[in-house]
N, C-alpha and C positions, 0 to 999 in steps of 0.2 A: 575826368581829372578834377574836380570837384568834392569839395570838403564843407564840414559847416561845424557848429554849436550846440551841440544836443542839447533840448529843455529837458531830457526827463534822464534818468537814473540811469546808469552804465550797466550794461549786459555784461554778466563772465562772458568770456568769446572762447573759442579755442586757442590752444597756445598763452593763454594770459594767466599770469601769475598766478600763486593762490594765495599771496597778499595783498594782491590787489582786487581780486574780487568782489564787487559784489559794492563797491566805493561809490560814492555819492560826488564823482566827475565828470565832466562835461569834455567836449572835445577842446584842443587846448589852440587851434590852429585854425585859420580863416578859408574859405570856398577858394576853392584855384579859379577867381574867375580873371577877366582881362585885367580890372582893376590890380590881383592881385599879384599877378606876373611884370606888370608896369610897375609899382610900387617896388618890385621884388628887383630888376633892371639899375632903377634910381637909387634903391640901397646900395646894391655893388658900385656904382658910380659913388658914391660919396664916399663907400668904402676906400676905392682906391684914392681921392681926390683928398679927403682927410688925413688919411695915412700921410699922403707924400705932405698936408700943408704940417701936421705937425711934428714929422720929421725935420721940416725946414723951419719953422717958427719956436717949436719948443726949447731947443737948444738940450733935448734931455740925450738927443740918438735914437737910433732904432731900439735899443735895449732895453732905456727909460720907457720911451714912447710903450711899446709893448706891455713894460710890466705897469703905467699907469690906465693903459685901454683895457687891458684883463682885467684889473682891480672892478673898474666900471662895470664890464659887459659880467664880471660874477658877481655884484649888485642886483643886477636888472635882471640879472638870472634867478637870482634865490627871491624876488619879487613874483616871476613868470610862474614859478614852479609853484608856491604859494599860492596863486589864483587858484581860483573853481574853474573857471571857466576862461574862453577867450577875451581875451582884453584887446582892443589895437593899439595902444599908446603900447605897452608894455612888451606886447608881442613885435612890433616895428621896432622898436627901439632895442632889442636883443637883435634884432635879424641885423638892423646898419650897424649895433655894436660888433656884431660878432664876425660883418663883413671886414671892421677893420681889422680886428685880431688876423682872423686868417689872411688877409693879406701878408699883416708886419710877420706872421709866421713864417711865410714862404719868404718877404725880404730879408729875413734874418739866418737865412738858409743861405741863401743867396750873398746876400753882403756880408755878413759875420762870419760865417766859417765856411764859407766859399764853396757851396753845393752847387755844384751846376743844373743849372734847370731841368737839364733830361732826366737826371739822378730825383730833383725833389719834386718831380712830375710823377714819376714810376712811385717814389713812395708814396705822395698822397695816395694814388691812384689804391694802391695796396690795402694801404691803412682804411679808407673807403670801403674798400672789398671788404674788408675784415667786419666791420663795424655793421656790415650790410648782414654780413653772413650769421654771426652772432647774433643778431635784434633777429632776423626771422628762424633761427634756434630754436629763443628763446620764448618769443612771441606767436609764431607760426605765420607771420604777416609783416610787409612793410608795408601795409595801407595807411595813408595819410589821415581819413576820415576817421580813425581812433583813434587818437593821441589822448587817452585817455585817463591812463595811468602814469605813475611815479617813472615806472619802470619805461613805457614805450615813451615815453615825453626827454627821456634820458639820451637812450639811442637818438629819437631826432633830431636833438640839440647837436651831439655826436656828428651827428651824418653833414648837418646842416654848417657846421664846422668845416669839417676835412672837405667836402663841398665848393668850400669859397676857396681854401689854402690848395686844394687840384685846382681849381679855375682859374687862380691865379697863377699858378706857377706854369700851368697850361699857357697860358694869356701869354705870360712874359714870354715864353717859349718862341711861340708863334709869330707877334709881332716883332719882337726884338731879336732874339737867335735867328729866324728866318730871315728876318728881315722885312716883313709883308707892309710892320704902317702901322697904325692905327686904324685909318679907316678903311682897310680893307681887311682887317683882323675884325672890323666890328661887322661890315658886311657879310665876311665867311661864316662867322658864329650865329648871325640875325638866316642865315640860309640853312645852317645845320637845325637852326631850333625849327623851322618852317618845315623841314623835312620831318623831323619826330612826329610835328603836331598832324601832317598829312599821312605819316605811316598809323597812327592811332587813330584817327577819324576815318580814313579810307580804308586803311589795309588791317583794323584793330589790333593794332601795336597794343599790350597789352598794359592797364591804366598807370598802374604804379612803377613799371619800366619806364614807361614815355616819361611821368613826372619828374622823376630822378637825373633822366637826361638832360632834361630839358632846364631842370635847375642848376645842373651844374653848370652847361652853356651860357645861362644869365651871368654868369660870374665874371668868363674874360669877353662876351660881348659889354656888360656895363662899363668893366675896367676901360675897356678900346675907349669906348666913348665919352668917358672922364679924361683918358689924356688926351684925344684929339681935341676935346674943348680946353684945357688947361693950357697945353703945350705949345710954347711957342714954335717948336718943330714941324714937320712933317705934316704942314699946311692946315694946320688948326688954327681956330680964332685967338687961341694965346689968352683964355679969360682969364689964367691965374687958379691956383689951386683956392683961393678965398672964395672969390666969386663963382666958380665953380660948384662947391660944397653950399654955398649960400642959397645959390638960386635951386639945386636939387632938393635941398632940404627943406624949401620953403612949398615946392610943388609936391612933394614926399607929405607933407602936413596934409594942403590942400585933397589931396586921393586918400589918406586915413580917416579924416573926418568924414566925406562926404559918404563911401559905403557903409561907414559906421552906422550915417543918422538915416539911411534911407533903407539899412538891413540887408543890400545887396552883398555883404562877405556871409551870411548866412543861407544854410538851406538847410530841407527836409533831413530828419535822420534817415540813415541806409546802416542794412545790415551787413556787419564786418565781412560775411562768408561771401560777399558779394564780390570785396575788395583784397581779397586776399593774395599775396604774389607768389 
């Protein structure tokens, strides 16, 4: 489950476009390593922790709030998609942006026209599917290691969207309609993703399944654990959605920089046929 940063020229693959051929791109997307999975955790944690402070501090509503965080996250998008290559500032900063969009999507589901969870669970989950089925159509692959094109850089954006907006409406589901907590909606999620990563290592759970799952479980395992620290409820420390967001985002820095400067979000190129699902 490992990705990296091509230095040399892009290969047609099969299934790849035929205008995008033959392009002088680079992978757009960083190595699945621990780093990248912790970093990816703390996004969804600010994601939810953000959302809720500036729902409560902006004074704009979920509606405001939404359409000023899309404006942002399709900024830092049409920056992303511009690069040649993997950036981390740029690529982190889409991924916590676009955490908080799909949150406010599903809150807006939920609080504005009154979708019940289980309802805007089953759609994400659909819309997911669809977007899944389509990109490997089109592409012949959702392997992560080539995000190389206009075209497959598109769908992942896609996926990595509907991703957070199931996670989360997953999440609320779970803890809240169940009832389970916080912390033990972050423990069930931290044991679902433990399971994936043992059915892929031991039982070769096949690579780009395992990744997929596994990133969508990041979404309401982070969430759990941004309200247990925020929430004065439900036996949390009660830090407040400020400091919350604060201290994530400051440790969020800290893990960007450091595999940046030492190359460890980089590895060897692999060929596509390798990775193909």
């Amino acid at each position: 489950m490992t990705y990296e940063a091509s230095e040399s020229q892009a290969v047609p693959e099969a299934g790849q476009s035929p205008g995008s051929r033959g392009r002088l791109r680079r992978n757009k997307v960083p190595e699945a390593t621990l780093y990248f999975w912790i970093i990816k955790v703390l996004c969804t944690t600010v994601g939810e922790t953000a959302a809720d402070l500036l729902n409560e501090k902006a004074g704009l509503g979920v509606t405001g709030v939404s359409a000023l965080m899309t404006a942002l996250l399709a900024v830092v998008l049409v920056v992303q998609f511009r690069s040649s290559a993997y950036r981390p500032g740029v690529y982190w900063s889409a991924v916590a942006l676009i955490s908080v969009v799909g949150t406010l999507i599903s809150d807006n589901l939920t609080d504005n026209m009154g979708v019940p969870l289980e309802t805007s669970t089953a759609i994400f989950a659909l819309v997911l599917a669809v977007v899944f089925a389509v990109w490997h159509r089109r592409e012949r692959t959702l392997s992560i290691h080539h995000i190389d094109t206009t075209s497959r850089e598109s769908f992942y954006w896609l996926a990595v969207l509907f991703a957070f907006a199931l996670g989360t409406a997953a999440g609320d589901l779970v803890s809240e309609r169940i009832d389970l907590g916080y912390w033990l909606s972050a423990v069930l999620c931290a044991a679902a993703i433990a399971a994936v990563a043992i059915a892929h290592f031991a039982l070769d759970l096949d690579v780009v399944l395992s990744f997929w799952i596994a990133y969508i479980l990041t979404r309401p395992l982070g969430a759990s654990i941004g309200d247990y620290l925020s929430q004065p409820t439900g036996g949390g420390p009660g830090l407040g959605t400020v400091v919350t967001s604060a201290l994530f985002l400051v440790v969020i820095v800290g893990l960007v920089i450091y595999p940046s400067v030492t190359r460890r979000d980089a590895a060897e190129p692999e060929h596509a046929s390798a990775h193909a699902a």
